[in-house]
BAFI-3210 file (N, C-alpha, C; in Angstrom, 3 decimals, decimal comma, padded with zeros to 6 digits):
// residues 285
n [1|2|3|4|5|6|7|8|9|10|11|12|13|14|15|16|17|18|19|20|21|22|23|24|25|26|27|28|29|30|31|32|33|34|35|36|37|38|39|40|41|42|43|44|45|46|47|48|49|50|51|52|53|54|55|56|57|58|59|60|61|62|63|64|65|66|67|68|69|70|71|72|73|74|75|76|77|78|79|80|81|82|83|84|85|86|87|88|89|90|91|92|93|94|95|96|97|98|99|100|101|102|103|104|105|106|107|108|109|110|111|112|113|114|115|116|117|118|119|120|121|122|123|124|125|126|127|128|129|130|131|132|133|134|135|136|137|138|139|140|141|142|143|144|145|146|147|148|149|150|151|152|153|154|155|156|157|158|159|160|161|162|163|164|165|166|167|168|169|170|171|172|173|174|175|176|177|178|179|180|181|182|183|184|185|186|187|188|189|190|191|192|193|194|195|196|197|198|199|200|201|202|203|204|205|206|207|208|209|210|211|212|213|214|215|216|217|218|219|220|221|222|223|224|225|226|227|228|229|230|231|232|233|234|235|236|237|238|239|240|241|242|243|244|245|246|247|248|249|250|251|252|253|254|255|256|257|258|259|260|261|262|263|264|265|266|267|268|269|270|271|272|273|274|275|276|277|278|279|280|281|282|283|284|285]
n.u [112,515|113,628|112,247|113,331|111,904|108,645|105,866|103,036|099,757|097,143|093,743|091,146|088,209|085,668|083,251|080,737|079,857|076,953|073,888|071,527|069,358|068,129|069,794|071,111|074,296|077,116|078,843|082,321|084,176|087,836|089,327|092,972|095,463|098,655|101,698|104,412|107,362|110,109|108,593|108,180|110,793|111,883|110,226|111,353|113,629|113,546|112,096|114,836|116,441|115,175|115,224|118,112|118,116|116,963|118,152|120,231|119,774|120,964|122,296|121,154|121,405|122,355|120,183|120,501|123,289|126,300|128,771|128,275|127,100|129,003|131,424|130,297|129,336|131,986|133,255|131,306|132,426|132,092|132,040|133,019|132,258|134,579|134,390|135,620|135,601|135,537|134,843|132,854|129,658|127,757|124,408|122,145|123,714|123,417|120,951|120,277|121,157|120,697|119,933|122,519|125,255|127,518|129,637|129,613|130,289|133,263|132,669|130,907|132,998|135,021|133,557|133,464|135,895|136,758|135,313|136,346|138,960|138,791|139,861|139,548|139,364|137,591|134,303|132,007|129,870|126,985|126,854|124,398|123,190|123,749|124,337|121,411|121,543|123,509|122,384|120,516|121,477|122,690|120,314|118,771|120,829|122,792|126,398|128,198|129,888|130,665|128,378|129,710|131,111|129,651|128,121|125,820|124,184|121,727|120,447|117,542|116,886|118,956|118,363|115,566|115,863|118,116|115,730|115,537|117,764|119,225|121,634|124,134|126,079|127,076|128,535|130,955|132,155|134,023|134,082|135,856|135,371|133,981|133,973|131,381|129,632|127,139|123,976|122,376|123,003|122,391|124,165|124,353|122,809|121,308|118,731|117,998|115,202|114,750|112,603|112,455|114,468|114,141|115,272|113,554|112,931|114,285|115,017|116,132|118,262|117,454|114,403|113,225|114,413|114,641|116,049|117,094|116,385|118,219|120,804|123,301|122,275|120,364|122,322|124,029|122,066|121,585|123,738|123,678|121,785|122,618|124,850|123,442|121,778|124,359|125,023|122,922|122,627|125,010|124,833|122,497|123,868|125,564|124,079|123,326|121,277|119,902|118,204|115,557|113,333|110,440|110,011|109,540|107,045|106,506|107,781|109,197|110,672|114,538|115,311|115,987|115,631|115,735|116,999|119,369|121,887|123,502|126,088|127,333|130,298|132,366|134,327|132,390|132,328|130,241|129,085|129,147|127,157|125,574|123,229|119,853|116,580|113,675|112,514|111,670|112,338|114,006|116,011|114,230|113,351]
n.v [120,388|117,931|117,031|116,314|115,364|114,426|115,842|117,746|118,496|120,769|120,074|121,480|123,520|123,897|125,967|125,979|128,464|129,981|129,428|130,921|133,449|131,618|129,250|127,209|127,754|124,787|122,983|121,590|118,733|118,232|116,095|115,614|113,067|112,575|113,439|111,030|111,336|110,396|107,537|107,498|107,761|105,169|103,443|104,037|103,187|100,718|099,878|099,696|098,246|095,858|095,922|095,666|092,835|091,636|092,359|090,568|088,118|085,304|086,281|088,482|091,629|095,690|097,650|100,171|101,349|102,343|101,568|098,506|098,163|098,559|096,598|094,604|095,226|095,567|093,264|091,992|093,243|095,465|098,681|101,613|104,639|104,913|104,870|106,308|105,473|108,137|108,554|107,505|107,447|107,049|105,531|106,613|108,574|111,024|111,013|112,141|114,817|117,521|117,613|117,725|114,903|116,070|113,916|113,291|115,217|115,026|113,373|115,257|116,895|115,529|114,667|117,275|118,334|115,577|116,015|118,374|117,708|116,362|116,289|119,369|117,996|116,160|114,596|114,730|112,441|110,778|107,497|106,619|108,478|111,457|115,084|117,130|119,710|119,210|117,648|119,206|121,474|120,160|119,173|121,845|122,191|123,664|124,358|122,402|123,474|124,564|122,550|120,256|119,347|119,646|118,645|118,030|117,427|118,242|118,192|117,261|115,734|113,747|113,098|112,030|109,500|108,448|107,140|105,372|103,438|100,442|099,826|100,041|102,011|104,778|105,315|107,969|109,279|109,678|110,798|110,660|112,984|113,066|114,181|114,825|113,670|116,280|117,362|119,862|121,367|119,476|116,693|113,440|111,260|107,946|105,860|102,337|100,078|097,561|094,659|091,940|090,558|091,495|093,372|096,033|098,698|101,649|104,894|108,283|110,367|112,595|113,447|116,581|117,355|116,535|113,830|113,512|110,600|109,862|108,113|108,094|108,112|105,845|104,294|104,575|104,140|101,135|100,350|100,697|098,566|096,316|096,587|096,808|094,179|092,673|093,020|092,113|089,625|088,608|089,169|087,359|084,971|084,965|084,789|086,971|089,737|092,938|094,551|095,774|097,244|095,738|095,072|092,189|091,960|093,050|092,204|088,780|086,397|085,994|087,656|090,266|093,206|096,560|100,303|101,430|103,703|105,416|107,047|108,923|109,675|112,371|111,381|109,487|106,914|104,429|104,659|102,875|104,612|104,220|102,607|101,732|101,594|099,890|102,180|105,771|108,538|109,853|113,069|115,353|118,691]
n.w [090,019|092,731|095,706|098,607|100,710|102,656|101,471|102,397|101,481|102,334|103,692|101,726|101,530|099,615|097,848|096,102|093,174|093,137|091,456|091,579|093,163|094,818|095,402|097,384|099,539|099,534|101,992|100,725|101,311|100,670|100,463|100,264|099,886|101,972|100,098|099,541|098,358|098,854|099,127|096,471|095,234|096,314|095,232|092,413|091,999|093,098|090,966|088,781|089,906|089,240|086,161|086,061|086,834|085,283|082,800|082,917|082,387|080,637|076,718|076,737|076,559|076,946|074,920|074,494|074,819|073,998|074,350|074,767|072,125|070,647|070,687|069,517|066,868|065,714|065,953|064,098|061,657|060,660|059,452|061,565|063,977|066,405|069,888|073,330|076,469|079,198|081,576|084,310|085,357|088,488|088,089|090,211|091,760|089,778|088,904|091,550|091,438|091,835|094,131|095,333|097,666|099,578|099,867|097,262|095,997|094,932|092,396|091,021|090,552|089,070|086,718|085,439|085,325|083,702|081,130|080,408|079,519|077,054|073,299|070,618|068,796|069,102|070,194|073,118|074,801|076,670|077,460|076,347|074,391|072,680|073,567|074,364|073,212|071,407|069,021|069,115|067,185|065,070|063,922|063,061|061,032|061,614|062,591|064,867|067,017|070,035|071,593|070,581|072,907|075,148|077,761|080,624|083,699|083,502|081,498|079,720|077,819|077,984|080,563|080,780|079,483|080,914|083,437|082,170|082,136|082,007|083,826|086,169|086,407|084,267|081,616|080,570|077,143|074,788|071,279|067,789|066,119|063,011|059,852|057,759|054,709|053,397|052,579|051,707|054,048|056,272|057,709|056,223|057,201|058,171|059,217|060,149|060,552|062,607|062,942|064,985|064,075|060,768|058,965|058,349|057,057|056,021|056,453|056,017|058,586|059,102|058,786|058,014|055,879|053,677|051,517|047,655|045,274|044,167|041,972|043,681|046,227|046,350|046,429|048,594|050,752|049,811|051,186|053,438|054,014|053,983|055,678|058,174|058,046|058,199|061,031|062,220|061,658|062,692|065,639|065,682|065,658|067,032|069,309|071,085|071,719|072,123|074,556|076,578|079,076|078,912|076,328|076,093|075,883|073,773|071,620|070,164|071,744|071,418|069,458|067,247|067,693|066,913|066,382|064,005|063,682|060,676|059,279|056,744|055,519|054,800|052,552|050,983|052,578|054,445|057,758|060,677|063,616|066,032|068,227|069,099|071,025|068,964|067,877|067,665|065,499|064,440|064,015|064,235|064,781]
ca.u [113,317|113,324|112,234|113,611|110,674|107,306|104,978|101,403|098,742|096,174|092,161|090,853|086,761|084,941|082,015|080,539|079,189|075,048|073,257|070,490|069,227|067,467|070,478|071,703|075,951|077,227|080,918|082,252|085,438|088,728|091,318|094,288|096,322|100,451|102,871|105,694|108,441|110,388|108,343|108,032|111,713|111,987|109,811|111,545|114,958|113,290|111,962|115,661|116,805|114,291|115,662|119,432|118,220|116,050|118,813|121,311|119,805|122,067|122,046|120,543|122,593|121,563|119,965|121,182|124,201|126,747|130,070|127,828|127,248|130,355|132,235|129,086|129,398|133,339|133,432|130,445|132,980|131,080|132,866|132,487|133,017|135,445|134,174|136,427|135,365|136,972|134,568|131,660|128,890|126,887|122,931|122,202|124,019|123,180|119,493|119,519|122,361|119,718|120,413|124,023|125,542|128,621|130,593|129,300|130,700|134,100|132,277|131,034|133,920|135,448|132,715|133,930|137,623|137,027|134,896|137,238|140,232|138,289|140,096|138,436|139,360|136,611|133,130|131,523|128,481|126,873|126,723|122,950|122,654|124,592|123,541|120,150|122,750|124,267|121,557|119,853|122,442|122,286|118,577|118,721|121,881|123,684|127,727|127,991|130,805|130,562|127,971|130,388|131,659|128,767|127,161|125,714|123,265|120,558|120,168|116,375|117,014|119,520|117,854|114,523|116,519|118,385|115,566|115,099|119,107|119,620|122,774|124,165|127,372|126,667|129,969|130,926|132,567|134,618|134,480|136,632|134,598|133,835|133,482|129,997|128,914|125,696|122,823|121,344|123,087|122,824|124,371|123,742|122,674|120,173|118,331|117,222|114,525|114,971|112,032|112,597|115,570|114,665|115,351|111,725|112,746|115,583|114,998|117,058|117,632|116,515|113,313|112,617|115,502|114,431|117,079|116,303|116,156|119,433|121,626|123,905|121,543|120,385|124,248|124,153|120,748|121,449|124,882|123,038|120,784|123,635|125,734|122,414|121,469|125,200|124,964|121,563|123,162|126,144|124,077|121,571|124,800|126,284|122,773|123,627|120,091|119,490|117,047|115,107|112,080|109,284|110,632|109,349|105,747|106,193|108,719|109,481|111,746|115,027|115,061|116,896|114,872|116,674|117,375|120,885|121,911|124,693|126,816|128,276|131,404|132,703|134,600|131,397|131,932|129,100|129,851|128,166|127,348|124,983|122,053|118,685|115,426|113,290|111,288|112,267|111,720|115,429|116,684|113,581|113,367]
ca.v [120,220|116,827|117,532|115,373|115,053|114,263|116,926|117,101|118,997|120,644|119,884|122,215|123,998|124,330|126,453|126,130|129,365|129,984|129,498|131,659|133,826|130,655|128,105|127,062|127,109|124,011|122,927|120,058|118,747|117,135|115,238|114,695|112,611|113,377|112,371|110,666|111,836|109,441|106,417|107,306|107,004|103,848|102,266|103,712|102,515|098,705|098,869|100,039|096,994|094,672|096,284|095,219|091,714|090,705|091,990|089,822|087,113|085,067|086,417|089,792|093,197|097,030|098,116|101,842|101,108|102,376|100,414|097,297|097,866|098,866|095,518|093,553|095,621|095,592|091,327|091,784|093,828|096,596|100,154|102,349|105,546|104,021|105,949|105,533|105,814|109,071|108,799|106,662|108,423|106,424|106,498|106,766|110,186|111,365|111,138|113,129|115,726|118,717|117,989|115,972|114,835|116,264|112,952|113,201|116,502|115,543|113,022|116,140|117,814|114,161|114,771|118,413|117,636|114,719|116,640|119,430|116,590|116,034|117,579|119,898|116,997|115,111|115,022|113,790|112,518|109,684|105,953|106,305|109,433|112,819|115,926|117,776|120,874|118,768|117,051|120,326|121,920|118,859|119,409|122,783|122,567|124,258|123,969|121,790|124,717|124,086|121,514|119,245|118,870|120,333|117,658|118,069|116,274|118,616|117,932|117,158|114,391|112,519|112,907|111,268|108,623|107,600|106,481|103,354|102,909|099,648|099,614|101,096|103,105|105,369|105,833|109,152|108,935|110,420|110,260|111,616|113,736|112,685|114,995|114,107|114,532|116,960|117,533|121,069|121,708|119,018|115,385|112,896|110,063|107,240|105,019|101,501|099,657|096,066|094,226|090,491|090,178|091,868|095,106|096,078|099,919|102,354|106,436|109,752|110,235|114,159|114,123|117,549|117,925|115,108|113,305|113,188|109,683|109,897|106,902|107,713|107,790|105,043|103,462|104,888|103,066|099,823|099,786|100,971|097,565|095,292|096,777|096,390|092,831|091,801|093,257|091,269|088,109|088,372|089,184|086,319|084,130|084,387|084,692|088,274|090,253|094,192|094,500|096,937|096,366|095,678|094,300|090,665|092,156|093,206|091,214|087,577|085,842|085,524|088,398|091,404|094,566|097,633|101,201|101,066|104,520|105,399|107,942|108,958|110,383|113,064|110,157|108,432|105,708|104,699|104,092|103,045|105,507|103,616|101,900|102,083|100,355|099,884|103,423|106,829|109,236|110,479|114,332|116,420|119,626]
ca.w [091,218|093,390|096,903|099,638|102,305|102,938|100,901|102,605|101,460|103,323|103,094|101,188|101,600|098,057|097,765|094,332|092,911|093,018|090,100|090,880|094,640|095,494|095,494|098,797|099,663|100,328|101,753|100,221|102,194|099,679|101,481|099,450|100,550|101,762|098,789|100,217|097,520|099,599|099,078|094,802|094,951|096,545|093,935|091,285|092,241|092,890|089,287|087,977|090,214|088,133|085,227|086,284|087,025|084,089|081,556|083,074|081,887|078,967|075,893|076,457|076,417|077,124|073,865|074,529|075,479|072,877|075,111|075,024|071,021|069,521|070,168|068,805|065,616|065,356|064,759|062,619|060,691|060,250|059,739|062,652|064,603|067,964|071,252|074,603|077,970|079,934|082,915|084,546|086,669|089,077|088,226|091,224|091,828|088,480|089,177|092,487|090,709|092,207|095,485|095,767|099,150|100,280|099,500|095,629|095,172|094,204|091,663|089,807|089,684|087,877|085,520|085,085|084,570|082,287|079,481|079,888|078,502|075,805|072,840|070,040|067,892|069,640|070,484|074,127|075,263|077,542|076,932|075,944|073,985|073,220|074,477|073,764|072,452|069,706|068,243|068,404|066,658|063,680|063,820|062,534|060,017|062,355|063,041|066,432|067,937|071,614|071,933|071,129|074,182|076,225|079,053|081,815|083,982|084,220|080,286|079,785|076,969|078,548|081,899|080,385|078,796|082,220|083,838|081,295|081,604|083,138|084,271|087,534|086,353|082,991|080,986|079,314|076,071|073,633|069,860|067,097|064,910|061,673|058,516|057,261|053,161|053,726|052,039|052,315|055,242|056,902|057,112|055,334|057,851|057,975|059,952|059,870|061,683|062,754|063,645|064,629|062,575|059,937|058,311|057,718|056,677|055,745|056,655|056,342|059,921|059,278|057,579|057,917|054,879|052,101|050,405|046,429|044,973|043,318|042,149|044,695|047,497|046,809|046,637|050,354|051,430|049,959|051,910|055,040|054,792|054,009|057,034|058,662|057,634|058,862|062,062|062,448|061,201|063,501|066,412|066,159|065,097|068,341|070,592|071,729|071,657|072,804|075,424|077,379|080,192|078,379|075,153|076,062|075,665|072,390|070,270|069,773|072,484|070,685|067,621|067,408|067,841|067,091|065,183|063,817|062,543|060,109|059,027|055,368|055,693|053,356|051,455|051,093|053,565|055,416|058,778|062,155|064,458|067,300|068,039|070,455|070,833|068,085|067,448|067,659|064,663|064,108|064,842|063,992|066,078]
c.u [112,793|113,356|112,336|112,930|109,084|106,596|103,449|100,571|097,822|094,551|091,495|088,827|086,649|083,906|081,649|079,614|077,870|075,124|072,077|070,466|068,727|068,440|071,357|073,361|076,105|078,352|080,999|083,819|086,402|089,750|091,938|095,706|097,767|100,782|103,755|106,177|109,932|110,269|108,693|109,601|112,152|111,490|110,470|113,048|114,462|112,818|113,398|116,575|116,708|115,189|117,464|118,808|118,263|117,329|120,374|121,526|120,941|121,515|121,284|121,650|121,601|121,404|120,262|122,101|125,226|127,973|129,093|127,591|128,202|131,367|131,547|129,533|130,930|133,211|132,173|131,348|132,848|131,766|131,847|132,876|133,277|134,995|135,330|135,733|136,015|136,523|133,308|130,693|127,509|125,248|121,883|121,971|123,770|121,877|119,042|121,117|121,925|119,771|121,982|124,182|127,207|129,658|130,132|130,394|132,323|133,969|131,755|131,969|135,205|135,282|133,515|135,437|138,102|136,186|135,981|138,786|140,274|139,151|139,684|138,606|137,594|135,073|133,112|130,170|128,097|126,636|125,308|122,507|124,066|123,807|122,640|121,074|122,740|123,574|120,645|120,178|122,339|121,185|118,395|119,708|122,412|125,365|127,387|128,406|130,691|129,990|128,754|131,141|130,657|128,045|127,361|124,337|121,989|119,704|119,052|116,214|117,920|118,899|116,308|114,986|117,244|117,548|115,098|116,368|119,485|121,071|123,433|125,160|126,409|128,408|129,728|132,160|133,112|134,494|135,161|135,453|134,617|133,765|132,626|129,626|127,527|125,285|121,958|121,665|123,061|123,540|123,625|123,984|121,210|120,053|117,462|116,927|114,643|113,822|112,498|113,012|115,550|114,827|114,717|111,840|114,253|114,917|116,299|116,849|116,960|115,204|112,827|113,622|115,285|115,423|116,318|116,881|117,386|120,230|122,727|123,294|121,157|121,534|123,987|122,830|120,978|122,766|124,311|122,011|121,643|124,361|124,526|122,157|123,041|125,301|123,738|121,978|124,349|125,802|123,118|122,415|125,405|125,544|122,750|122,089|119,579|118,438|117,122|114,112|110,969|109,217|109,701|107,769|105,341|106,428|109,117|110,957|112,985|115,633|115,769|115,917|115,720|116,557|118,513|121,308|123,293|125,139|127,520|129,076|131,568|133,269|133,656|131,128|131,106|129,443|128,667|127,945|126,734|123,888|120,870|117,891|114,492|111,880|112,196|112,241|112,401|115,647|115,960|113,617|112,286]
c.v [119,046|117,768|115,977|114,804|114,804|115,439|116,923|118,527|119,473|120,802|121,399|122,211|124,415|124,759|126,944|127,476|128,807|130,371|130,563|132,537|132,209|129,440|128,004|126,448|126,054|123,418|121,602|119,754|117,869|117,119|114,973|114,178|113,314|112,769|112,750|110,613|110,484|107,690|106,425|106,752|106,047|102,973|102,542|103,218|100,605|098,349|098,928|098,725|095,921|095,182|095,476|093,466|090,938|091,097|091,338|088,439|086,947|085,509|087,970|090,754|094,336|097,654|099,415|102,107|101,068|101,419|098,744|096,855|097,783|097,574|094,638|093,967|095,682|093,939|090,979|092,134|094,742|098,304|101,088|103,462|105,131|105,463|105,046|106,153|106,911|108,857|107,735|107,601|107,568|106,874|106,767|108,436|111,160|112,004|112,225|114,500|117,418|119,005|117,298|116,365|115,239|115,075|113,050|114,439|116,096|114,565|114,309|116,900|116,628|114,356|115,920|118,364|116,663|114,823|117,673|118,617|116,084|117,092|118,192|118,937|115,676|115,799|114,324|113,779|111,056|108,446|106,196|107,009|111,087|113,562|116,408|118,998|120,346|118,196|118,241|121,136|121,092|119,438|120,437|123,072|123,716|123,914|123,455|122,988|123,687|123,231|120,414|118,785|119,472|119,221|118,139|117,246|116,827|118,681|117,363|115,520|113,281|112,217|111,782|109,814|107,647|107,061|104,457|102,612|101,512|098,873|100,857|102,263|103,509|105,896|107,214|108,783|109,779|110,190|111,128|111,829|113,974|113,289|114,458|114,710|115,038|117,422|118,784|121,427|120,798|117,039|114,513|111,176|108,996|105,439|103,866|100,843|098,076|095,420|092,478|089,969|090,307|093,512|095,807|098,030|100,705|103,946|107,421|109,697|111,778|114,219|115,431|117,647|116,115|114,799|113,085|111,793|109,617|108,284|106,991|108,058|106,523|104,122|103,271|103,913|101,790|099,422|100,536|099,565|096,571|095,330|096,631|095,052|091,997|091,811|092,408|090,213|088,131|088,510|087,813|084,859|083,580|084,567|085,538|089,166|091,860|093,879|095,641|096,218|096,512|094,927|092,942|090,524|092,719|092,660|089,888|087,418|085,577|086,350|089,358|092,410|095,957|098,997|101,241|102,498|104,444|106,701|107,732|109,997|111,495|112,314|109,429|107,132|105,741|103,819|103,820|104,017|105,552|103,704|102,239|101,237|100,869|100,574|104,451|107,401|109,930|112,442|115,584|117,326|119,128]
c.w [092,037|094,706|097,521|100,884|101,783|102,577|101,589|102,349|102,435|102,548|102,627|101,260|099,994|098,237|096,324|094,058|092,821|092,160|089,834|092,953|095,206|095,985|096,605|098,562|100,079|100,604|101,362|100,775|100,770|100,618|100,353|100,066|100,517|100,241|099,405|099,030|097,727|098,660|097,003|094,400|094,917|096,000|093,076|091,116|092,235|091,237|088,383|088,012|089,345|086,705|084,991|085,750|085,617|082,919|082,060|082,585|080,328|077,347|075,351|077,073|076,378|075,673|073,885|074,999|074,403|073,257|074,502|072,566|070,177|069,674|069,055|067,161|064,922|065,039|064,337|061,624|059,801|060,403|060,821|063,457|065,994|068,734|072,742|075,800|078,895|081,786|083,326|086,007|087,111|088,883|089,208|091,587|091,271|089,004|090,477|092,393|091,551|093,525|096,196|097,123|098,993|099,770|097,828|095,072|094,469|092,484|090,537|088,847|088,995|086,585|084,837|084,109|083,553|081,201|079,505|079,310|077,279|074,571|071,639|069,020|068,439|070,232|072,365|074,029|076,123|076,620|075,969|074,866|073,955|073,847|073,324|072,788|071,044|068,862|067,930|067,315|064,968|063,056|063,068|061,763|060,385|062,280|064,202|067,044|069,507|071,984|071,845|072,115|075,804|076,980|080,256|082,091|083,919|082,667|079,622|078,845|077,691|080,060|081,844|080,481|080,252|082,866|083,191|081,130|082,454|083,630|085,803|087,744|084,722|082,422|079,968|078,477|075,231|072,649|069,033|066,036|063,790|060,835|057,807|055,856|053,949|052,555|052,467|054,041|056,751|056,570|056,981|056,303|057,926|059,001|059,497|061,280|061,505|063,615|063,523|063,619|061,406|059,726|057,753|057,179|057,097|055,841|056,508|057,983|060,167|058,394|057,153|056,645|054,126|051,031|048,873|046,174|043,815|043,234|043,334|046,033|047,363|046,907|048,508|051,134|050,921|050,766|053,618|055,211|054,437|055,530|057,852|058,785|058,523|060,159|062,768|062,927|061,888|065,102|066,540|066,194|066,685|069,906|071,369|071,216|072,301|073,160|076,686|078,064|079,248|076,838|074,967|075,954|074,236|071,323|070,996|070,898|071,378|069,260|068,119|067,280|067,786|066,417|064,908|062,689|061,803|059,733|057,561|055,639|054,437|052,213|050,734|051,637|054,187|056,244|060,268|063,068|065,947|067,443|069,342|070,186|069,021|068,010|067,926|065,777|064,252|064,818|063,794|065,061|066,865]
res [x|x|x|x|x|x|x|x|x|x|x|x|x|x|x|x|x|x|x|x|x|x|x|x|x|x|x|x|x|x|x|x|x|x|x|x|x|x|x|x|x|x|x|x|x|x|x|x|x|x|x|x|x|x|x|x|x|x|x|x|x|x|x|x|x|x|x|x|x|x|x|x|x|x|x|x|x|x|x|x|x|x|x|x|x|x|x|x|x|x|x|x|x|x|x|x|x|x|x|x|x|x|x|x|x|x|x|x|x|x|x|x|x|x|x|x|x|x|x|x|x|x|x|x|x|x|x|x|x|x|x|x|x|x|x|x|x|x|x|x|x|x|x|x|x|x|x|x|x|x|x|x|x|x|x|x|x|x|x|x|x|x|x|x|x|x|x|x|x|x|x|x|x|x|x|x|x|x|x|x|x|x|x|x|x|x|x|x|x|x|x|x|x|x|x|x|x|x|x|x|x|x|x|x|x|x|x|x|x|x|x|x|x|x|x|x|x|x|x|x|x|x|x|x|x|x|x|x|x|x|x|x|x|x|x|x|x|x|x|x|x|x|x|x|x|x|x|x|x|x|x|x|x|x|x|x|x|x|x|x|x|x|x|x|x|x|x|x|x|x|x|x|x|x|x|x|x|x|x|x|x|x|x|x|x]
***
């Protein structure tokens, strides 16, 4: 729970247990300082600021930002599952969701009304991430059922995830829900890692459930680093670059940094399904 005021502590007396009859009590005074709750916010809104600024620069784009990827990857020419926009929720409001103001409230009930439009043909979830539900659900070769359309803000994964979002609206999203070939229950998806333009590694995105080394797995992994490789090469083609804060301390001015997962359909198409920074460990419990 966020608290809205000035928290202060009071000084606290310590008297350390005696070691023996002979060992003399002695008080020991601890000041701890107030915490202004207040002030923590106000820095972390100026670093979200910085965050705005620095990826405005040319040529850089929100690496978790599925709106910002899915054109990039459409004139690569890259098959893909199309998401639409139903709603946009200030992060801002989002972030203090625990205590909203009176003028927010009919912003929730926006939110409310535009997952409930969603229809069972479709999935939702935010620009950045679905919900903790549905990936849990995956995770355990589960049916989705209800998670697919389950968001809310108080959602622990996407709530993490917002404060590295640098953008000041957060779009929610619809997608039509794919029929996925599976493997033991669950589907059959896979992730590649992109360091500085290249495609330095191909994963299942479930490891806990091990794909066997079959000719048609690997069919599926070498067309996950081709559709990979073009998405690279169409990206560095036209000087478009995902970026997050901190990025410019780890990787090469200029390179593509990314995870780029995919999806095999029940047909066996393998299809895009959206991208993040470069790490993450796919949809173990």
């Amino acid at each position: 729970m966020r608290f809205r005021h000035v928290v202060r502590l009071p000084t606290h007396q310590v008297r350390p247990r005696a070691e023996s009859q002979d060992t003399c009590y002695m008080n020991v005074s601890i000041s701890i300082p107030p915490i202004d709750l207040a002030e923590l916010d106000n820095r972390a809104a100026a670093r979200r600021r910085a965050q705005r600024e620095a990826i405005a620069e040319p040529g850089r784009f929100n690496a978790i930002s599925l709106v910002e990827w899915l054109p990039r990857v459409a004139a690569a020419g890259v098959p893909h599952i199309p998401a639409e926009s139903v709603f946009e929720l200030a992060q801002e409001v989002w972030l203090h969701f625990d205590a909203p103001e009176e003028q927010h409230w009919p912003v929730w009930e926006g939110l409310q009304n535009a997952v409930a439009s969603v229809p069972a043909s479709h999935m939702v979830r935010w620009d950045f991430c679905a919900s903790l539900s549905l990936k849990g659900a995956l995770a355990r070769a589960e049916a989705p059922g209800d998670a697919l359309r389950d968001l809310s803000p108080d959602d622990p994964r996407a709530f993490d995830i917002l404060y590295e979002y640098p953008g000041e609206m957060v779009p929610v999203l619809r997608r039509p829900w794919v029929p996925a070939l599976h493997e033991d229950g669950y589907p059959v998806e896979f992730r590649a890692f992109v360091r500085e333009s290249k495609v330095i590694a191909v994963a299942s995105y479930y490891p806990q459930r091990p794909l066997c080394d079959t000719p048609q797995m690997q069919v599926f992994v070498s067309k996950v680093q081709s559709l990979s490789r073009t998405i690279v090469e169409h990206l560095t083609a036209t000087g478009h670059y995902p970026w997050l804060m901190g990025f410019e301390r780890q990787f090469k001015a200029g390179t593509v940094n990314a995870t780029l997962d995919f999806l095999v359909r029940d047909d066996g198409e393998v299809v895009f399904i959206e991208a993040g920074p470069p790490f993450g460990a796919g949809a173990h419990p």
